[in-house]
C-alpha positions as a printed NumPy array, in Angstrom:
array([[  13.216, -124.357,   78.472],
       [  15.545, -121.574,   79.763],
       [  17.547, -122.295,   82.968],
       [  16.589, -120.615,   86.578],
       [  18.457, -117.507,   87.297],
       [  20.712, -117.904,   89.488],
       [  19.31 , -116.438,   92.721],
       [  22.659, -114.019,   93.138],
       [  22.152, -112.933,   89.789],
       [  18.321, -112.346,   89.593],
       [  17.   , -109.061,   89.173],
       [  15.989, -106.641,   92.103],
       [  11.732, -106.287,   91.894],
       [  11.072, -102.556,   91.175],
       [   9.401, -102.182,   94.519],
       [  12.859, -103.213,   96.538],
       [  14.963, -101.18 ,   94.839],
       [  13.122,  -98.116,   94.862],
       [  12.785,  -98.849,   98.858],
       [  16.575,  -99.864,   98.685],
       [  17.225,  -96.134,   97.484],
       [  15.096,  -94.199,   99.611],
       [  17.038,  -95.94 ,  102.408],
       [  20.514,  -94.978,  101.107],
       [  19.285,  -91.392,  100.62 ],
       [  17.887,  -91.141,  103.844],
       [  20.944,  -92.431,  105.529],
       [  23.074,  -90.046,  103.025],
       [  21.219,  -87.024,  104.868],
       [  21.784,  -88.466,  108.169],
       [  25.923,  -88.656,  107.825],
       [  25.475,  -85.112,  106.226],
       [  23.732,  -84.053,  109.4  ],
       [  25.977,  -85.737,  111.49 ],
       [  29.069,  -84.468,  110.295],
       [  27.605,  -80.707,  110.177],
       [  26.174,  -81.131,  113.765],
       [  29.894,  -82.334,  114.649],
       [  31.649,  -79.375,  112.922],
       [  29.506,  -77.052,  113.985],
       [  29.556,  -77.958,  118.259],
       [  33.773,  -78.111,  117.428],
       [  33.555,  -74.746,  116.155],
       [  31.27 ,  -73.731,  118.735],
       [  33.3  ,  -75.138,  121.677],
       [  36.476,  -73.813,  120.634],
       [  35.978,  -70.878,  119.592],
       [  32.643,  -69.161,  121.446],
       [  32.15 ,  -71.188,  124.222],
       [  35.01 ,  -73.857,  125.507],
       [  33.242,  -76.924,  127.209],
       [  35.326,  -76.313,  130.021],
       [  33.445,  -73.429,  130.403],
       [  30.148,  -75.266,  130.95 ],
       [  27.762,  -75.983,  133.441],
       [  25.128,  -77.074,  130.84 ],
       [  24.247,  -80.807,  130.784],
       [  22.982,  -79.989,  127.252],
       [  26.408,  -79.51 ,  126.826],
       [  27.425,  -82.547,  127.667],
       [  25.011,  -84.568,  126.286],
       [  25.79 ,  -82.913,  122.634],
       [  29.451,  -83.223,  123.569],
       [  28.456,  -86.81 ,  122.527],
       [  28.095,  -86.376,  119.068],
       [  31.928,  -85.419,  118.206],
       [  33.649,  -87.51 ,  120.7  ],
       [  31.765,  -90.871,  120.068],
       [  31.627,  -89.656,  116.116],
       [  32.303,  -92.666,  113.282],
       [  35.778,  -91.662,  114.472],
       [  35.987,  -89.733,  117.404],
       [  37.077,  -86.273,  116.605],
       [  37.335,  -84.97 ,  120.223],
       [  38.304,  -87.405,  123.488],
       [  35.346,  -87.934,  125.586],
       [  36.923,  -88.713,  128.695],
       [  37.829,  -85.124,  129.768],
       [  33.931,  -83.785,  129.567],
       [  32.917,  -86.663,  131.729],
       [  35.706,  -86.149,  134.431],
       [  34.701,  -81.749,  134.341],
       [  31.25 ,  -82.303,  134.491],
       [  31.57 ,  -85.181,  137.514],
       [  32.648,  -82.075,  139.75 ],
       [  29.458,  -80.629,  138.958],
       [  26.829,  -83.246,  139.329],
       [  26.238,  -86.415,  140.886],
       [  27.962,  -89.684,  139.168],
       [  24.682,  -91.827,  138.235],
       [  23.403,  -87.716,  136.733],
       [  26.736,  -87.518,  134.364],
       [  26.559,  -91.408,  133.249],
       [  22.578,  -91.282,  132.397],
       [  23.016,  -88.015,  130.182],
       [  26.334,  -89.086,  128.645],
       [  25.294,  -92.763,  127.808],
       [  21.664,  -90.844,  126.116],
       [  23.563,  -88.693,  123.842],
       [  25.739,  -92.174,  123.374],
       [  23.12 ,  -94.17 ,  122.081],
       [  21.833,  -91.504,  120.219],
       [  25.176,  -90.413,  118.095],
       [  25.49 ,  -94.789,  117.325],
       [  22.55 ,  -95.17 ,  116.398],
       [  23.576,  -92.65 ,  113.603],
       [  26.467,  -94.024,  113.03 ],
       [  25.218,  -97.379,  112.482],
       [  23.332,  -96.321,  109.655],
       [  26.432,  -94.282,  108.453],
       [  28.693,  -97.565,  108.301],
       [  25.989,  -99.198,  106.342],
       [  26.014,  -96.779,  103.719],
       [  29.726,  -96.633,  104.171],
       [  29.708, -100.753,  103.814],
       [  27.599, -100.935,  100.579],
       [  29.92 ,  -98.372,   98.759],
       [  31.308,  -99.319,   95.55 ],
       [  35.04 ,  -98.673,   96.722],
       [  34.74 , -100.68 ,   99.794],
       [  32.56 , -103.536,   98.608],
       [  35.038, -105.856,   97.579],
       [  37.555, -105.242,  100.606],
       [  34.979, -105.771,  102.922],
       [  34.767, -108.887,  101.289],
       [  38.422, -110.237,  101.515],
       [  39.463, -113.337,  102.959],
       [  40.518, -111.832,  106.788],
       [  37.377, -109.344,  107.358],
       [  35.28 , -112.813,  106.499],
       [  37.449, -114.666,  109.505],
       [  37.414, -111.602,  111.732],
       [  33.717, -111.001,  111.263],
       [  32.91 , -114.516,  111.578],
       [  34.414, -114.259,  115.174],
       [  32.9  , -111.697,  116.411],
       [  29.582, -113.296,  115.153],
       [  30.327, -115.899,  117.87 ],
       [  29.217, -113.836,  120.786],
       [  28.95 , -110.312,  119.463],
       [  26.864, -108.439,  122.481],
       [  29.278, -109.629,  124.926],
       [  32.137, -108.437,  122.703],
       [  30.351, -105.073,  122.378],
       [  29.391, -104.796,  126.073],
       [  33.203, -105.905,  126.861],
       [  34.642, -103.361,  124.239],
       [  32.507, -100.984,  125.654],
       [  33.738, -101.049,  129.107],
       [  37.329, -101.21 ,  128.626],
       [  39.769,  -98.798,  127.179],
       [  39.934, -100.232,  124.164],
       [  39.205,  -97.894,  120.948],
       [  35.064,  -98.827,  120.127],
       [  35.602,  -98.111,  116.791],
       [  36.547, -101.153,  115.266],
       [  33.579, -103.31 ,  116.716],
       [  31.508, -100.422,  115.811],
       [  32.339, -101.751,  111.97 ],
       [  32.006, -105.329,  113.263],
       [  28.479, -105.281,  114.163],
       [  27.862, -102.997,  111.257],
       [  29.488, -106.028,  108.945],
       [  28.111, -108.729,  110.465],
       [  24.534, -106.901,  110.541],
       [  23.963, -107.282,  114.238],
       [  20.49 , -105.729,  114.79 ],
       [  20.606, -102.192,  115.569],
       [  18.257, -102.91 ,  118.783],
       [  20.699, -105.871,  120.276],
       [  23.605, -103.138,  119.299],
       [  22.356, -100.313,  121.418],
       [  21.183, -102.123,  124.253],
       [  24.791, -103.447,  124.477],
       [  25.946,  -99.522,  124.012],
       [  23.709,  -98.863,  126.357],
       [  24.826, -101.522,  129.279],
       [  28.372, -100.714,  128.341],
       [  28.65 ,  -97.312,  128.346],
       [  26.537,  -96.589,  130.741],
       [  29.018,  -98.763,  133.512],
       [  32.324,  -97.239,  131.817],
       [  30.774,  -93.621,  131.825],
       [  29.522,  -93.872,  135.684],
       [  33.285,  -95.413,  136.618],
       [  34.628,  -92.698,  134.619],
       [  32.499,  -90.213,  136.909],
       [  33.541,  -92.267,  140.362],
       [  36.919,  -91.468,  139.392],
       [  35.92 ,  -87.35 ,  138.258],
       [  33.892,  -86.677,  141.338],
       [  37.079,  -88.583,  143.547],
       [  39.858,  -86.324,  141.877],
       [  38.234,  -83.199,  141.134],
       [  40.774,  -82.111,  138.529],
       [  41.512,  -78.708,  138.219],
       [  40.573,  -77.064,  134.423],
       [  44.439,  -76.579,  133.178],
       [  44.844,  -80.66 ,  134.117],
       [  41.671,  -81.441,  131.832],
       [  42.774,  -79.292,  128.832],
       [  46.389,  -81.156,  129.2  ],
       [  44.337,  -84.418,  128.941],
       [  42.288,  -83.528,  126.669],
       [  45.616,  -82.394,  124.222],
       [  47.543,  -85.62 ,  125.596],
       [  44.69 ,  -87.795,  123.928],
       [  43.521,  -85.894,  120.955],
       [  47.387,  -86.014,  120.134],
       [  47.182,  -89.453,  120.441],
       [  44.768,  -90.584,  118.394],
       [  45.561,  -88.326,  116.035],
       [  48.995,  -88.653,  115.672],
       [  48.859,  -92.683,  114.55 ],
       [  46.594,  -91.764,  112.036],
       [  48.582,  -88.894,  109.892],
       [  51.519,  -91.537,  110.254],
       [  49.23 ,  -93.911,  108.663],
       [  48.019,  -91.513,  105.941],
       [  51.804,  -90.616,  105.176],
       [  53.141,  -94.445,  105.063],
       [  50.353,  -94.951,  102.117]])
């Protein structure tokens, strides 16, 4: 009599892998549309229409997708503190935690095609992920609704829940709590200063520059 298959190594029915690949096609399109949508509004912004510029809260709500992007290309910060002149507070954090939700939603499907790639498999896999995932497991909504809040970069518990395949409904709802308190704070603070533009674009430099600025260091060192 042959010996089971061991349940790691037996074969993928026809029917799951089929769906399996429809899924990572679909969510192939998806970070291709994302990224496009992002390019395009950058090139848009700076070039034909600075956001500074707007009184659109289309604007701000697409203003979304690049500065709360896989890696946020553009600081979001400076939109919400502009448009808090314009509107009331609870107005700016409704429409800014919307297009929130909406751009991770994306990118949680973008991390788990991202995650399942052949290059990253095996890191992903390694020894202090496992520990650091394994933590965050231990109470991951309020470590997303506390992330969320704070200053700190979202980023890296945006992988976390990705990793330790926290449902994408328990991970927006704790986008959605969180950002929606940080971005109405944010708009306290916008509506109580009323910067002028020439302070905003200064911010908006100060932290592109720093974000950015890490990162080529990092790219050089390797």
């Amino acid at each position: 009599m042959n010996a089971p298959l061991d349940a790691a190594h037996a074969p993928t029915p026809p029917a799951l892998g089929s769906r399996r690949r429809r899924t990572l096609k679909l969510r192939a399109l998806l970070l291709a549309a994302q990224i496009s949508l992002v390019v395009v509004l950058i090139v848009w912004w700076l070039v034909f229409d600075p956001i500074w510029n707007s009184r659109s809260l289309w604007a701000l709500f697409f203003y979304c997708f690049p500065s709360e992007f896989l890696l946020a290309v553009v600081p979001h910060e400076p939109a919400i503190l502009h448009f808090a002149k314009l509107y009331e507070p609870h107005t700016v954090a409704l429409i800014s935690s919307a297009g929130t939700v909406l751009t991770e939603a994306a990118n949680y499907h973008a991390l788990h095609l991202v995650a399942n790639g052949s290059v990253l498999r095996e890191r992903i896999r390694g020894r202090t992920v496992t520990r650091v995932v394994a933590l965050f497991s231990r109470a991951p909504f309020t470590a997303l609704v506390v992330a969320g809040v704070s200053p700190l970069p979202f980023y890296p518990f945006r992988a976390l829940a990705t990793l330790a395949r926290y449902p994408l409904g328990r991970y927006l709802l704790a986008v959605t709590v969180s950002r929606t308190v940080r971005f109405y704070l944010l708009a306290l603070l916008g509506r109580a200063l009323a910067l002028p533009g020439w302070t905003l674009v200064a911010l908006f430099a100060a932290l592109t520059l720093a974000g950015v600025i890490p990162a080529l260091r990092h790219a050089r060192r390797r």
